[in-house]
N, C-alpha and C positions, 0 to 999 in steps of 0.2 A: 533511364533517369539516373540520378547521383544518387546514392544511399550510402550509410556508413555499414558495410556487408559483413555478417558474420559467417566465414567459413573457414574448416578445419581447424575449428577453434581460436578463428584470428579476425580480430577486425579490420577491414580494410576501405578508404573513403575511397570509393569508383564506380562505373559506370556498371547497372546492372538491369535487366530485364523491365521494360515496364509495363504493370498487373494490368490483366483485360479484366472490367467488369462482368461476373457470369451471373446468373439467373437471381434477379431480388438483389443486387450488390449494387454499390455506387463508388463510384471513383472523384479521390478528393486529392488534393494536392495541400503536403503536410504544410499547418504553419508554426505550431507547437505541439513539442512535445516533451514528457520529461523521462530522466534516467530515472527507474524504480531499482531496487536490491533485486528483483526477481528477477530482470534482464542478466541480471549479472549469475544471479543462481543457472539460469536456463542455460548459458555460454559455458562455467564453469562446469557444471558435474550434468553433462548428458544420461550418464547414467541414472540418474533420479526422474529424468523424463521418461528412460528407457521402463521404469517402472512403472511407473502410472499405466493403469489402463481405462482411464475414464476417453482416451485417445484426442483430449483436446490440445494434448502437447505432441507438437511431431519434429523432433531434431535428425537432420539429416546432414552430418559433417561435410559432404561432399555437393551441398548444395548451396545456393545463396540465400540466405535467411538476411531479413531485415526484422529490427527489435521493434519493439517500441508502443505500447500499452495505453497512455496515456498523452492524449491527446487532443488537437483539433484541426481540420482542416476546412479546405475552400469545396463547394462540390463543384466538378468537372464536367462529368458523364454519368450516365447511368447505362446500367448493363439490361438484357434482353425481362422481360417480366416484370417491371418496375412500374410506380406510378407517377412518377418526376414530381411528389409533390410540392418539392422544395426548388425554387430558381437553380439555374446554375450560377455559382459566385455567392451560394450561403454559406454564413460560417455554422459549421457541425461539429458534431459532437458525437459518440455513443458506447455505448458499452461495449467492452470490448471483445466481440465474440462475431466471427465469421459464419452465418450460414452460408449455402450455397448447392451446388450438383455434386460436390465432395462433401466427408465427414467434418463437423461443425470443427473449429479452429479457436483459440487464443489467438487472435491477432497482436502479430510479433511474436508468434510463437512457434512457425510454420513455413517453412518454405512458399507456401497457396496463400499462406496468410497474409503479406508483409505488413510490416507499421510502420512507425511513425518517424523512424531514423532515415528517410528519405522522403524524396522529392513530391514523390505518390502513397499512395494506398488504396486499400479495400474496405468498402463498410458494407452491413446488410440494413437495406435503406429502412427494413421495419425499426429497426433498432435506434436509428440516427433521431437528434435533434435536434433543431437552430439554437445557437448559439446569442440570443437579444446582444441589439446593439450597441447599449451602453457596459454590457461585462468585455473586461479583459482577458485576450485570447488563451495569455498563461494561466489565468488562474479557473477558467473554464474546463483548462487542460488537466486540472489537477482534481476534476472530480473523482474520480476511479481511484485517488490515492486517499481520500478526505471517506470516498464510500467504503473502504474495510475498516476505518475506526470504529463509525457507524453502525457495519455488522456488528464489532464485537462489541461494541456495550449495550446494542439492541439483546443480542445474542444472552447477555451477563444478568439482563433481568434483573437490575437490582433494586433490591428494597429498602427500605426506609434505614435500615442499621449497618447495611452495606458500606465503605470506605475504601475506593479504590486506591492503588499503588502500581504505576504506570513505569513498568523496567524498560527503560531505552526510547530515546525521545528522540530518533530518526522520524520521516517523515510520517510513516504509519503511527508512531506513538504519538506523535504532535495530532497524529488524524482522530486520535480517543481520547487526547485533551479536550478537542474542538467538542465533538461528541457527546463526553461528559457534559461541558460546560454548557452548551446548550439546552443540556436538559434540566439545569440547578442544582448539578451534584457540588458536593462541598461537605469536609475537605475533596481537593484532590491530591494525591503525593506522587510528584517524577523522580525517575533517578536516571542521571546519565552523569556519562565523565564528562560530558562537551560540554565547558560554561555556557558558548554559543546557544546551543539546543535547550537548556535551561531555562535561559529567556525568551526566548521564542513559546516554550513550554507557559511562562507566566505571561506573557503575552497572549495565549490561548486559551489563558482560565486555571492553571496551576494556580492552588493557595500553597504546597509546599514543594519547593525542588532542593535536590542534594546529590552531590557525587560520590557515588560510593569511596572513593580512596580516599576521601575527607569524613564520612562516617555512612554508619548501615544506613541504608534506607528502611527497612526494616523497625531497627530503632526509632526511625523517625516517626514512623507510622504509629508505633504503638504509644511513643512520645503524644502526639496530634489526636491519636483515639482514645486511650488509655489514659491520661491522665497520671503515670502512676499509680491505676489501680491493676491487679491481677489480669491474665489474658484467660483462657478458653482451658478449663481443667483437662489434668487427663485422662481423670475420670469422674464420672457421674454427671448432672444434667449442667447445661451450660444456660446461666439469665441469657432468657429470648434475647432483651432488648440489649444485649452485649454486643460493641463493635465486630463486627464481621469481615474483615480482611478480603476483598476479591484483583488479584494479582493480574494484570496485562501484561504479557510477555513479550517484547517486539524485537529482538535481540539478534536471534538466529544461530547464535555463536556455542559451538560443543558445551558443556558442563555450565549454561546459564540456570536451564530448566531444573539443572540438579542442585543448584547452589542456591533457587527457590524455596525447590522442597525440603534440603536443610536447615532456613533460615527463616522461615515464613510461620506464620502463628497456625495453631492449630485449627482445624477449619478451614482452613483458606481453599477458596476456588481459583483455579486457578486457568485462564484463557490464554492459550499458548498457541502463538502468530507467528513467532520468529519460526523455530524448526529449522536448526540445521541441515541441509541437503543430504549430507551425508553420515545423517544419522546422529543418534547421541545414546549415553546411559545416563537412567536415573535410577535413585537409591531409593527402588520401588516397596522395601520393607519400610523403610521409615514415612515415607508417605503415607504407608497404611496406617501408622501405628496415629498420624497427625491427622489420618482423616483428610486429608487432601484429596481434593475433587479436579481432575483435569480435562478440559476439553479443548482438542487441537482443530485448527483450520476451520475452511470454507467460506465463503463467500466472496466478496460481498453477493446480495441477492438485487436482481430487478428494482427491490424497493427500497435499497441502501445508495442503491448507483442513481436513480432517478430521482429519491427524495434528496440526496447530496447535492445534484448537479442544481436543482430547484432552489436547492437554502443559496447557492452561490448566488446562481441568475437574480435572485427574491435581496441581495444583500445582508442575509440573515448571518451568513456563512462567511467571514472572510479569512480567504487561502494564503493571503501574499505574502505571511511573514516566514515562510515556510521557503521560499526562492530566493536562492542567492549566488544563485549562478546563468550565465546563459551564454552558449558555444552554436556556433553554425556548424554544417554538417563536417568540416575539416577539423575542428575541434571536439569531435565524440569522441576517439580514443581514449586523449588525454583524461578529457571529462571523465571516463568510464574507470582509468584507474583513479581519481581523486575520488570516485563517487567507492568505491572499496574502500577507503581509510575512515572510520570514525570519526575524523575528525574534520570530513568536508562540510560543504553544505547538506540540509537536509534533501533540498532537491537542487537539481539540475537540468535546465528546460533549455530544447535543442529546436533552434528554429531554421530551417532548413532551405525556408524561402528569402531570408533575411529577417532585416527588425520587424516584428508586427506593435499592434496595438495592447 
Protein backbone atom coordinates (compact mmCIF):
# COMPACT_ATOMS: atom_id res chain seq x y z
CA UNK A 1 0.00 0.00 0.00
CA UNK A 2 0.89 3.94 -0.26
CA UNK A 3 1.36 5.41 3.33
CA UNK A 4 3.00 8.59 4.37
CA UNK A 5 5.96 6.33 6.37
CA UNK A 6 7.55 7.40 9.39
CA UNK A 7 11.24 6.16 9.63
CA UNK A 8 14.49 7.35 11.11
CA UNK A 9 12.57 10.09 12.04
CA UNK A 10 11.59 11.02 8.51
CA UNK A 11 8.44 11.01 6.75
CA UNK A 12 8.28 9.70 3.52
CA UNK A 13 5.16 9.14 0.89
CA UNK A 14 5.72 5.36 -0.53
CA UNK A 15 5.15 2.14 -0.89
CA UNK A 16 5.10 0.00 2.24
CA UNK A 17 4.03 -3.42 3.52
CA UNK A 18 0.38 -4.19 3.60
CA UNK A 19 -1.07 -5.17 7.35
CA UNK A 20 -2.44 -8.96 7.41
CA UNK A 21 -5.40 -8.98 9.67
CA UNK A 22 -4.59 -11.50 12.80
CA UNK A 23 -6.77 -12.84 15.38
CA UNK A 24 -10.09 -10.61 16.27
CA UNK A 25 -8.74 -7.72 13.73
CA UNK A 26 -10.19 -6.34 10.56
CA UNK A 27 -8.73 -4.64 7.78
CA UNK A 28 -10.11 -1.34 6.48
CA UNK A 29 -9.02 0.69 3.83
CA UNK A 30 -8.37 4.51 5.18
CA UNK A 31 -10.78 7.12 4.02
CA UNK A 32 -10.14 9.83 6.66
CA UNK A 33 -8.05 10.79 8.91
CA UNK A 34 -6.69 13.54 10.82
CA UNK A 35 -3.22 15.08 11.98
CA UNK A 36 -3.43 15.30 15.97
CA UNK A 37 -0.22 17.13 18.12
CA UNK A 38 0.41 13.74 19.39
CA UNK A 39 1.39 12.25 16.00
CA UNK A 40 3.81 14.76 15.96
CA UNK A 41 4.88 14.27 19.84
CA UNK A 42 5.33 10.39 18.87
CA UNK A 43 7.79 11.31 15.65
CA UNK A 44 9.62 14.03 17.46
CA UNK A 45 10.93 12.84 21.03
CA UNK A 46 10.98 8.80 20.84
CA UNK A 47 12.38 9.22 23.87
CA UNK A 48 9.31 10.00 25.81
CA UNK A 49 7.85 6.69 24.19
CA UNK A 50 11.04 5.06 25.33
CA UNK A 51 9.72 5.90 28.77
CA UNK A 52 6.34 4.96 29.13
CA UNK A 53 6.00 1.52 30.27
CA UNK A 54 2.39 1.00 30.09
CA UNK A 55 4.04 -0.54 26.31
CA UNK A 56 1.20 0.76 24.34
CA UNK A 57 3.64 3.07 22.57
CA UNK A 58 6.25 1.08 20.50
CA UNK A 59 8.75 3.46 18.34
CA UNK A 60 11.15 1.51 16.31
CA UNK A 61 13.50 4.19 14.22
CA UNK A 62 14.55 1.47 11.92
CA UNK A 63 11.09 0.34 11.02
CA UNK A 64 8.15 1.62 9.11
CA UNK A 65 5.63 3.10 11.31
CA UNK A 66 2.35 4.52 9.76
CA UNK A 67 0.65 7.43 12.12
CA UNK A 68 -2.60 8.12 12.38
CA UNK A 69 -5.27 7.87 15.35
CA UNK A 70 -8.02 9.37 14.23
CA UNK A 71 -10.03 8.01 11.90
CA UNK A 72 -12.39 6.18 9.53
CA UNK A 73 -12.38 3.51 7.04
CA UNK A 74 -14.14 1.16 4.53
CA UNK A 75 -14.08 -2.70 6.00
CA UNK A 76 -12.13 -5.06 3.65
CA UNK A 77 -11.40 -8.38 5.35
CA UNK A 78 -11.45 -9.81 8.36
CA UNK A 79 -8.73 -11.64 9.94
CA UNK A 80 -8.84 -15.46 11.45
CA UNK A 81 -11.45 -15.47 14.83
CA UNK A 82 -13.79 -12.70 13.81
CA UNK A 83 -17.56 -12.57 13.59
CA UNK A 84 -17.92 -10.48 10.09
CA UNK A 85 -20.52 -8.81 11.71
CA UNK A 86 -20.50 -5.91 9.68
CA UNK A 87 -20.74 -6.22 5.48
CA UNK A 88 -17.65 -5.68 3.78
CA UNK A 89 -17.70 -1.86 2.26
CA UNK A 90 -19.09 -0.46 5.96
CA UNK A 91 -17.96 2.80 6.85
CA UNK A 92 -16.20 2.23 10.59
CA UNK A 93 -15.04 3.66 13.21
CA UNK A 94 -13.13 2.80 16.67
CA UNK A 95 -11.25 3.47 19.28
CA UNK A 96 -8.15 3.62 18.83
CA UNK A 97 -6.38 0.60 20.37
CA UNK A 98 -5.05 -2.60 18.67
CA UNK A 99 -5.71 -6.05 20.39
CA UNK A 100 -4.45 -8.94 18.79
CA UNK A 101 -1.66 -12.27 19.33
CA UNK A 102 0.89 -9.26 20.27
CA UNK A 103 0.86 -6.69 23.17
CA UNK A 104 -2.21 -4.39 22.88
CA UNK A 105 -0.95 -1.09 20.56
CA UNK A 106 -2.03 2.71 20.06
CA UNK A 107 -2.75 2.34 16.58
CA UNK A 108 -0.38 4.66 14.79
CA UNK A 109 1.73 4.19 17.32
CA UNK A 110 3.44 0.79 16.29
CA UNK A 111 5.12 -0.62 13.77
CA UNK A 112 2.03 -4.03 14.15
CA UNK A 113 -0.09 -1.02 14.56
CA UNK A 114 -0.38 1.04 11.40
CA UNK A 115 -3.12 3.99 11.03
CA UNK A 116 -4.46 6.02 9.30
CA UNK A 117 -1.76 7.88 6.97
CA UNK A 118 -2.26 5.00 4.54
CA UNK A 119 -4.04 3.30 2.14
CA UNK A 120 -4.84 0.38 4.98
CA UNK A 121 -5.20 -0.53 8.38
CA UNK A 122 -5.80 -2.43 11.46
CA UNK A 123 -8.79 -2.44 13.82
CA UNK A 124 -10.02 -5.03 16.65
CA UNK A 125 -13.41 -5.74 15.14
CA UNK A 126 -14.81 -5.77 19.14
CA UNK A 127 -13.92 -2.31 19.14
CA UNK A 128 -15.13 -1.01 15.74
CA UNK A 129 -18.38 0.80 14.84
CA UNK A 130 -20.56 1.65 11.74
CA UNK A 131 -20.37 4.84 10.86
CA UNK A 132 -24.71 5.85 9.92
CA UNK A 133 -25.23 6.92 6.60
CA UNK A 134 -26.13 10.30 6.83
CA UNK A 135 -22.84 11.62 9.13
CA UNK A 136 -19.87 12.88 7.32
CA UNK A 137 -16.80 10.72 7.13
CA UNK A 138 -14.45 13.60 8.48
CA UNK A 139 -16.38 14.63 11.16
CA UNK A 140 -16.93 10.86 12.40
CA UNK A 141 -13.23 10.91 12.05
CA UNK A 142 -12.82 13.28 14.63
CA UNK A 143 -14.41 11.55 17.44
CA UNK A 144 -11.25 10.48 19.42
CA UNK A 145 -10.23 14.12 19.24
CA UNK A 146 -13.82 15.68 20.42
CA UNK A 147 -13.61 12.36 23.23
CA UNK A 148 -10.37 13.84 25.39
CA UNK A 149 -12.43 17.17 25.94
CA UNK A 150 -14.94 15.03 27.21
CA UNK A 151 -12.66 13.19 29.48
CA UNK A 152 -11.36 16.12 30.94
CA UNK A 153 -14.36 18.08 31.91
CA UNK A 154 -16.05 14.62 32.84
CA UNK A 155 -12.79 14.26 34.69
CA UNK A 156 -13.08 18.24 36.41
CA UNK A 157 -16.51 17.42 38.12
CA UNK A 158 -17.66 20.64 38.30
CA UNK A 159 -19.94 22.34 40.52
CA UNK A 160 -22.29 24.71 40.55
CA UNK A 161 -19.51 27.86 41.56
CA UNK A 162 -16.91 26.24 39.32
CA UNK A 163 -15.78 28.71 36.08
CA UNK A 164 -13.65 27.28 33.58
CA UNK A 165 -10.79 29.04 31.73
CA UNK A 166 -9.79 27.02 28.62
CA UNK A 167 -5.67 27.97 27.82
CA UNK A 168 -5.22 27.01 24.10
CA UNK A 169 -7.91 26.46 21.64
CA UNK A 170 -6.07 23.89 19.38
CA UNK A 171 -8.29 21.16 18.57
CA UNK A 172 -8.35 19.46 21.98
CA UNK A 173 -9.22 22.71 23.65
CA UNK A 174 -12.04 23.55 21.09
CA UNK A 175 -12.85 19.61 22.16
CA UNK A 176 -13.60 21.10 26.08
CA UNK A 177 -15.32 23.98 24.53
CA UNK A 178 -17.78 21.53 22.83
CA UNK A 179 -17.86 19.49 26.23
CA UNK A 180 -18.43 22.31 28.45
CA UNK A 181 -21.18 23.75 26.36
CA UNK A 182 -23.08 20.82 26.08
CA UNK A 183 -23.39 20.45 29.35
CA UNK A 184 -24.68 24.40 30.12
CA UNK A 185 -21.56 25.53 31.60
CA UNK A 186 -21.48 29.33 31.54
CA UNK A 187 -19.38 31.49 31.64
CA UNK A 188 -16.84 29.88 29.57
CA UNK A 189 -13.24 31.74 29.13
CA UNK A 190 -10.61 30.67 26.04
CA UNK A 191 -7.40 32.15 25.56
CA UNK A 192 -5.30 31.74 22.57
CA UNK A 193 -3.18 33.89 20.21
CA UNK A 194 -4.98 32.45 16.99
CA UNK A 195 -7.93 34.90 16.29
CA UNK A 196 -8.91 31.95 14.02
CA UNK A 197 -9.25 29.56 16.96
CA UNK A 198 -11.10 32.09 18.94
CA UNK A 199 -13.96 31.85 16.91
CA UNK A 200 -14.22 28.71 16.17
CA UNK A 201 -13.84 28.68 20.16
CA UNK A 202 -17.41 31.05 20.25
CA UNK A 203 -18.70 29.04 17.58
CA UNK A 204 -18.48 26.06 20.24
CA UNK A 205 -20.05 27.67 23.13
CA UNK A 206 -17.14 30.40 24.42
CA UNK A 207 -19.02 33.37 26.19
CA UNK A 208 -15.52 34.89 26.55
CA UNK A 209 -12.27 34.72 24.32
CA UNK A 210 -8.95 36.74 24.56
CA UNK A 211 -5.46 36.64 23.44
CA UNK A 212 -3.02 36.82 25.89
CA UNK A 213 -0.69 39.44 24.05
CA UNK A 214 -3.72 41.80 24.12
CA UNK A 215 -4.53 41.05 27.76
CA UNK A 216 -4.32 38.27 30.77
CA UNK A 217 -6.79 35.89 30.61
CA UNK A 218 -6.64 35.63 33.81
CA UNK A 219 -7.72 39.20 34.34
CA UNK A 220 -10.56 38.32 32.24
CA UNK A 221 -11.66 35.59 34.23
CA UNK A 222 -11.71 37.35 37.41
CA UNK A 223 -13.21 40.46 35.38
CA UNK A 224 -16.40 37.84 34.13
CA UNK A 225 -16.34 36.01 37.87
CA UNK A 226 -15.42 38.51 40.23
CA UNK A 227 -17.19 41.36 39.46
CA UNK A 228 -14.67 43.47 41.03
CA UNK A 229 -15.19 41.93 44.17
CA UNK A 230 -12.01 40.42 46.23
CA UNK A 231 -10.67 36.67 45.03
CA UNK A 232 -9.86 33.64 47.50
CA UNK A 233 -7.96 34.97 50.82
CA UNK A 234 -4.69 33.85 51.73
CA UNK A 235 -5.66 33.23 54.70
CA UNK A 236 -8.61 31.93 56.69
CA UNK A 237 -12.02 30.35 55.36
CA UNK A 238 -12.99 31.31 51.76
CA UNK A 239 -17.27 32.07 50.96
CA UNK A 240 -18.29 28.54 49.71
CA UNK A 241 -20.34 30.12 47.28
CA UNK A 242 -17.10 32.24 45.77
CA UNK A 243 -16.14 31.72 42.06
CA UNK A 244 -13.89 28.82 41.86
CA UNK A 245 -11.47 29.01 38.94
CA UNK A 246 -10.87 25.40 37.22
CA UNK A 247 -8.00 25.95 34.46
CA UNK A 248 -7.90 23.50 31.11
CA UNK A 249 -4.55 23.26 29.98
CA UNK A 250 -4.16 22.16 26.11
CA UNK A 251 -0.90 23.97 25.28
CA UNK A 252 1.97 21.41 25.61
CA UNK A 253 4.48 24.11 25.39
CA UNK A 254 7.80 24.38 28.34
CA UNK A 255 6.99 27.11 31.08
CA UNK A 256 2.76 27.22 30.05
CA UNK A 257 2.03 25.01 33.20
CA UNK A 258 4.42 27.36 35.19
CA UNK A 259 2.94 30.60 33.90
CA UNK A 260 -0.48 28.96 35.33
CA UNK A 261 0.68 28.44 38.51
CA UNK A 262 1.94 31.99 38.78
CA UNK A 263 -0.95 33.73 37.44
CA UNK A 264 -3.87 31.77 38.30
CA UNK A 265 -6.18 32.59 41.43
CA UNK A 266 -5.94 30.86 44.41
CA UNK A 267 -7.50 27.69 44.54
CA UNK A 268 -7.63 26.95 41.22
CA UNK A 269 -7.58 23.27 39.70
CA UNK A 270 -5.91 22.82 37.53
CA UNK A 271 -6.33 19.91 34.41
CA UNK A 272 -3.22 19.60 32.54
CA UNK A 273 -3.47 18.02 28.87
CA UNK A 274 -0.81 19.77 27.10
CA UNK A 275 2.58 18.24 28.78
CA UNK A 276 5.39 19.06 27.14
CA UNK A 277 7.18 15.80 25.88
CA UNK A 278 10.12 16.77 27.05
CA UNK A 279 9.35 17.69 30.27
CA UNK A 280 8.85 21.10 32.04
CA UNK A 281 9.47 22.97 35.58
CA UNK A 282 7.03 24.42 37.72
CA UNK A 283 7.34 26.88 40.59
CA UNK A 284 6.10 24.02 42.87
CA UNK A 285 6.56 26.25 46.25
CA UNK A 286 4.25 28.92 45.10
CA UNK A 287 1.74 26.56 44.08
CA UNK A 288 1.54 25.19 47.37
CA UNK A 289 1.38 28.37 48.95
CA UNK A 290 -1.94 29.00 46.26
CA UNK A 291 -3.39 25.89 47.01
CA UNK A 292 -3.29 24.72 43.56
CA UNK A 293 -4.60 21.42 42.75
CA UNK A 294 -3.00 19.60 39.57
CA UNK A 295 -4.09 16.63 37.86
CA UNK A 296 -2.11 15.41 34.48
CA UNK A 297 -3.27 13.07 31.55
CA UNK A 298 -5.29 9.91 30.68
CA UNK A 299 -7.91 9.14 28.88
CA UNK A 300 -10.12 9.49 27.06
CA UNK A 301 -12.04 6.27 28.53
CA UNK A 302 -14.46 3.63 26.49
CA UNK A 303 -17.35 6.10 27.72
CA UNK A 304 -15.74 9.41 26.44
CA UNK A 305 -14.82 7.80 22.94
CA UNK A 306 -18.29 5.97 22.46
CA UNK A 307 -20.48 8.64 24.09
CA UNK A 308 -18.45 11.31 21.70
CA UNK A 309 -18.66 9.35 18.64
CA UNK A 310 -22.86 8.83 19.51
CA UNK A 311 -23.51 12.89 20.24
CA UNK A 312 -21.76 13.09 16.55
CA UNK A 313 -23.74 10.21 14.83
CA UNK A 314 -27.18 11.67 17.23
CA UNK A 315 -26.31 15.34 15.67
CA UNK A 316 -26.08 16.68 19.17
CA UNK A 317 -22.25 17.14 18.68
CA UNK A 318 -21.22 19.24 15.72
CA UNK A 319 -17.19 18.82 14.82
CA UNK A 320 -16.93 20.61 11.41
CA UNK A 321 -15.94 23.99 12.57
CA UNK A 322 -12.80 22.57 13.73
CA UNK A 323 -11.58 21.33 9.81
CA UNK A 324 -9.84 23.57 7.70
CA UNK A 325 -7.68 21.69 6.16
CA UNK A 326 -7.62 18.48 3.78
CA UNK A 327 -4.17 16.92 1.99
CA UNK A 328 -4.14 13.29 0.18
CA UNK A 329 -1.58 11.08 1.19
CA UNK A 330 1.34 13.29 -0.98
CA UNK A 331 0.37 16.11 0.86
CA UNK A 332 1.11 14.74 4.78
CA UNK A 333 4.49 16.03 5.10
CA UNK A 334 3.77 19.50 4.19
CA UNK A 335 0.48 19.20 6.27
CA UNK A 336 2.59 17.84 9.22
CA UNK A 337 5.02 20.78 9.36
CA UNK A 338 1.95 23.49 8.98
CA UNK A 339 0.22 21.28 11.61
CA UNK A 340 3.45 22.34 14.27
CA UNK A 341 3.03 26.12 13.82
CA UNK A 342 0.15 27.66 15.99
CA UNK A 343 -1.13 29.25 13.80
CA UNK A 344 -2.48 26.35 11.33
CA UNK A 345 -5.66 24.93 11.26
CA UNK A 346 -7.02 23.32 14.34
CA UNK A 347 -7.16 20.07 12.49
CA UNK A 348 -6.01 18.70 9.39
CA UNK A 349 -7.85 15.51 7.80
CA UNK A 350 -5.86 13.21 5.29
CA UNK A 351 -7.82 11.36 2.87
CA UNK A 352 -5.80 8.82 1.33
CA UNK A 353 -8.40 7.29 -0.88
CA UNK A 354 -9.36 10.56 -2.30
CA UNK A 355 -12.45 13.05 -1.85
CA UNK A 356 -14.98 11.30 0.42
CA UNK A 357 -18.39 12.29 1.72
Amino acid sequence: MRAAVLREGRIEVRQTADPVPGAGQVLVRTLSCAICASDLHFMDNPEGVAADDSGLWDYHADRDIVMGHEFVGEVVAYGPGTEGRLPVGTRVTSLPVLVGAGPVRIVGCSPDAPGGFGELMLLTESLVRAVPDHVPTDQAALADAFAVGEYYVRKADLGPHDVPLVIGAGAIGLSAVAALSRRGISPIVVSDYNAGRLKIAEALGATHVVSPDERSPYDLWRDVTLGGRPGRPAFGGADPSAPQCVVFEFVGLPGVLDGIIQQCERGTRILSAGGPPEGDRISSMVAKRKGVNIQFGGGPDPEDWYGTLDAICAGSLDVSPVIGMTVDLDGVPDALQIARRADGPARIMIHPAGDVD
